[in-house]
N, C-alpha and C positions, 0 to 999 in steps of 0.2 A: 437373586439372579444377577449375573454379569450382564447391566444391560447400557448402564449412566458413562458420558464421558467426561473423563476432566479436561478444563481449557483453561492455561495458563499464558496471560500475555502482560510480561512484565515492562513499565516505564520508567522513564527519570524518577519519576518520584510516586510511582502507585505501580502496585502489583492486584490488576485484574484478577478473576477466575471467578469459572460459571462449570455448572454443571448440565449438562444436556441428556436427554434419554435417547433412544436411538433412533426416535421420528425427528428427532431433532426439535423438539419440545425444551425450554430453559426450563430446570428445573431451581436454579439458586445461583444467584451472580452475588459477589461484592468487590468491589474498590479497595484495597487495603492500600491508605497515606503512608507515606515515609517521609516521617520532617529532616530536613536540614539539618539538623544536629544528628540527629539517629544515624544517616549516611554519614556524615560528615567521618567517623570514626573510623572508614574501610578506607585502607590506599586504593582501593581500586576497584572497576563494577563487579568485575568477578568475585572478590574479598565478599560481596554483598548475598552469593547465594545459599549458602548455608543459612543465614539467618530467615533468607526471605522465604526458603523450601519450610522451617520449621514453622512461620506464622500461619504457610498455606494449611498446613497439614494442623494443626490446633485449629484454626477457623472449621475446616472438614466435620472435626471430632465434635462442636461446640456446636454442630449445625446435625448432627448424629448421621452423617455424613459416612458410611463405613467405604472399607477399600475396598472390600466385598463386592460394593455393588459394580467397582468401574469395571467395563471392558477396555478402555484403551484413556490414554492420556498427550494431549495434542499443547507443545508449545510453539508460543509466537517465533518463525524463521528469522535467525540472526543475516548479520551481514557475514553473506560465503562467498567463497567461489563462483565464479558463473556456472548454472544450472538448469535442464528445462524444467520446466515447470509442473506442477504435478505434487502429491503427498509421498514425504519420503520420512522412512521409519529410520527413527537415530539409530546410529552403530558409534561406535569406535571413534573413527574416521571425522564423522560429522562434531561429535565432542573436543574432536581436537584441532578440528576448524576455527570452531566457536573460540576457543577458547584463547587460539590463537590469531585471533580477526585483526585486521589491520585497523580497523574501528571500531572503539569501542564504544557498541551502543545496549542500553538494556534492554532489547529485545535478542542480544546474542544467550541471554541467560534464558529462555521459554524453553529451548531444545534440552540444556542442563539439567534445569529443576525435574521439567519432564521426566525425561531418563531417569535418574535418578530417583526420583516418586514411584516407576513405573518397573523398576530394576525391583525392588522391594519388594512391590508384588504380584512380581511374576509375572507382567504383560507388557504388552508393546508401548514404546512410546514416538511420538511424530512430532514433524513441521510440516506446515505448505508454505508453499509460494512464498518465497523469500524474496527481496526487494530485489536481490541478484539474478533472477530466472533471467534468462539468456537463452532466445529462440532465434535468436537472427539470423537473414540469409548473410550471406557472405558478402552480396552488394552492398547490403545494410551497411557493412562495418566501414566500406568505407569514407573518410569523411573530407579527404582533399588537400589534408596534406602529410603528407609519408613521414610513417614513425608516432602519426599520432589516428586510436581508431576511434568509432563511434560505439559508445558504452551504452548497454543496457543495464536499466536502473530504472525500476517503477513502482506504481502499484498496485502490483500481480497479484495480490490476494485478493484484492476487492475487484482489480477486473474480471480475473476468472471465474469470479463467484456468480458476479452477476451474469457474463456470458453465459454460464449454467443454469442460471435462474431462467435467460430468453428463452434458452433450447429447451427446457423441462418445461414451462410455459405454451412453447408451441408445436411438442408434440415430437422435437427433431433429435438430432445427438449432436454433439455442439462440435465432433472431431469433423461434422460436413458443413457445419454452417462460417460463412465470410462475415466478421461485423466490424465495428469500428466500437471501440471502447472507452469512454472517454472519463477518467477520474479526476473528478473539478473540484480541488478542498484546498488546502493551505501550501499543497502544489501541486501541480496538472499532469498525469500521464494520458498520452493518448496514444492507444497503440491498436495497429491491424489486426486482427484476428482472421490467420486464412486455415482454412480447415482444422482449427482447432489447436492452433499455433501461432506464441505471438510474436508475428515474424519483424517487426521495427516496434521502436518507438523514440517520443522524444524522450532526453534524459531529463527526470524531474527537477534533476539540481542546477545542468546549465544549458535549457536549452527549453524550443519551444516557446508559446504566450505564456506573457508572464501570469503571475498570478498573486492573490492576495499580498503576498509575502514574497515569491520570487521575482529574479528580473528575468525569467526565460533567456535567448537567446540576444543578446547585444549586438551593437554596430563594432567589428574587430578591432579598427584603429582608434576608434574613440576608447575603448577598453583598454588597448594596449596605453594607452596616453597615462590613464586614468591612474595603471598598474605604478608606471615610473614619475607621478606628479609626488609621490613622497607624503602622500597625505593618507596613503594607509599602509597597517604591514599586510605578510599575505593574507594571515588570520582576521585580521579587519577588513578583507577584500572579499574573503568567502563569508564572511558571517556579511557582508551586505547583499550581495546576491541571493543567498538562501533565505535568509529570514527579515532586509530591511530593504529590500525591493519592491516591485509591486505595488499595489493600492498603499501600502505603508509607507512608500517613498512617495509616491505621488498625494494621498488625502491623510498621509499618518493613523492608519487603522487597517488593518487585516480582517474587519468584521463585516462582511457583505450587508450585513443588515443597518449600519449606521452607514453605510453607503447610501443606500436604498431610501434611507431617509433624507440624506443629502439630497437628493435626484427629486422629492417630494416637497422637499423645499423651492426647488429653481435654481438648484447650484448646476449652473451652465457646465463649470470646470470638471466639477464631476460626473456628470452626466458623460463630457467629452474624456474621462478617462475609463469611465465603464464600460463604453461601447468601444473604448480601443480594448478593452481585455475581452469581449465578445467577439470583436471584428480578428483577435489573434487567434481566438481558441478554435473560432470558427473555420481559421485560413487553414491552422494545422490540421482539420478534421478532412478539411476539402484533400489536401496532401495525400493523407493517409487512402484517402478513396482510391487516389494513384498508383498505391502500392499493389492495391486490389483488381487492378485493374477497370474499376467501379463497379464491380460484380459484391455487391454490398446489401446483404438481405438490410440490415439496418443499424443506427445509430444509437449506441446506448449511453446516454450521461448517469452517471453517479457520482457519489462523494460531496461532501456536507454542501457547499454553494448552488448544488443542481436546485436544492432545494427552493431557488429564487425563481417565480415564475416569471420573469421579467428578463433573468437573464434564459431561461428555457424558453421562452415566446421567439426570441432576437436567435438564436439556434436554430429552431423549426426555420424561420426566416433566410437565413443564411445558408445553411445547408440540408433543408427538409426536401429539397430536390434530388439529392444523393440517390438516399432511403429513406425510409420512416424511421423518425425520432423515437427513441421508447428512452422513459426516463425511471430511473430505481434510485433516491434521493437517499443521500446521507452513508453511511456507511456499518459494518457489525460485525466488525472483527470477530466477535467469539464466537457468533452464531457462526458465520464463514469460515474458520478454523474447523468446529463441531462438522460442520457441510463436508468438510475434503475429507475426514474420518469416516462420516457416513457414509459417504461417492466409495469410498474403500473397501467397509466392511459389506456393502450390498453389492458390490463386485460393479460397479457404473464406473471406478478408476482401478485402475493397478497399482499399487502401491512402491515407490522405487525405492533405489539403494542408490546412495551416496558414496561417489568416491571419485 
């Protein structure tokens, strides 16, 4: 029986996939590494899926894995176009998004292989929630000074997941419930959710408290200074903000947990930069309540940092007056991929068209 999904979510340097049944049961994951030299040999990530479609498909066969059994096959959403949010089956269109992305990241291949896997035999293939979903109002966009607007950019697959998890938890349909969404991992989205739509947020890359790794939102003229001191080009200005900001620039470690030890030590300094990254996440969550007018059933943290009861205690703390804090720690890409397929096939979503 057609009943197993495949879920394809490929990275820099590993190609994910899991097999799911339609409770949404893992029926078989594996990791497959891609050393340095093996890449090394494609000009370029797309050059890369032909290879990486054939190891999925022998892993499959070596795991007696038949095609037989899938109903549908779900890959990781590239960087697109702005889109609302929601499970949308590749066509045409979306392959030639992908393929022509202004960034080229290896999650724009999860839609390809897909298709292509799914083209073969004879069934549909999907993405959700691409890091580009775009539900903004129109006030959202703007940001104060003309000519330039306020871009959405998050992370929509694990907010919307969990939002779905609250509302299937408490009985409701998640198109009526208000909440606030907060993904705490190696960078921070926090966005409203008003009747099922995520209508702001901050951008994970410049903007916002900072986080492990990023510097969120800067002081303008100190940044402008920074830009023209000649000490970096642009491409050494954006790889510090994204990735050597944050806990990395201030304690040199993106790893919450040798934080955590610092703090248990009596590291004063640390202590005073952890609670400035709680006392940010926290201001941005208060914000967002704004958006909502405070009409805010409640506060959900996820993504790998939530994980710290210590930074979830200092939350509750700060803004458990809102709503109630619900926290869903760490994050599952595949399983949450498998989820929007199933929200699809048991008719809980509608299924869109890209274009």
């Amino acid at each position: 029986m057609k009943e197993n999904i495949l879920v394809i979510n490929p990275g820099s340097t590993s190609t994910k996939i899991a097999i799911f049944n339609q409770e949404g049961k893992e029926i078989f994951n594996k990791t497959i590494s891609h050393s340095a030299e093996e890449l090394s040999q494609f000009k370029s990530l797309l050059a890369q899926g032909p290879v990486r479609k054939k190891i999925i498909l022998d892993t499959l066969k070596k795991k007696n894995i038949e095609s037989s059994s899938l109903k549908a096959v779900i890959g990781r959403g590239g960087v697109l176009k702005p889109l609302e949010a929601g499970t949308y089956e590749v066509n045409d269109k979306l392959i030639d998004d992908l393929k022509n992305s202004p960034i080229e990241h290896a999650s724009n291949l999860g839609g390809i292989i897909a298709h292509e896997i799914a083209e073969e035999i004879d069934m549909p293939a999907y993405i959700a929630d691409p890091v580009s979903v775009d539900e903004f109002t129109e006030i959202a966009r703007i940001s104060g000074l003309k000519g330039i607007e306020r871009k959405s950019l998050l992370h929509a697959l694990n907010i919307r997941a969990n939002a779905f998890r609250y509302a299937k938890e408490q009985g409701k349909k998640f198109e009526e419930l208000n909440l606030i969404v907060a993904h705490l991992g190696g960078g921070i989205s926090i966005a409203p959710i008003k009747k099922g739509r995520i209508v702001d947020v901050n951008n994970a890359n410049d903007g916002g408290p900072f986080s492990p790794e990023r510097t969120g939102s800067l002081p303008n003229k100190a940044l402008i200074h920074l830009c023209y001191s000649g000490k970096y080009s642009e491409k050494e200005l954006n790889k510090l903000i994204t990735h050597q900001g944050g806990l990395v620039s201030y304690l040199g470690t993106n790893d919450l947990r040798e934080v955590i030890k610092m703090l248990d030590k009596g590291d004063n300094y640390a202590k005073l930069i952890f609670e400035a990254m709680c006392y940010q996440i926290a201001k941005e969550i208060g914000a967002m309540a704004t958006v909502l007018k405070g009409k805010v059933e409640a506060i959900i943290l996820t993504g790998g940092i939530s994980h710290s009861k210590i930074l979830v205690n200092k939350m509750k703390d700060r803004t458990g007056w809102i709503a109630p804090v619900v926290v869903y720690p760490g994050e599952e890409e595949m399983k949450v991929l498998a989820q929007a397929v199933i929200r699809v096939i048991d008719g809980v979503e509608k299924v869109k068209t890209y274009s």
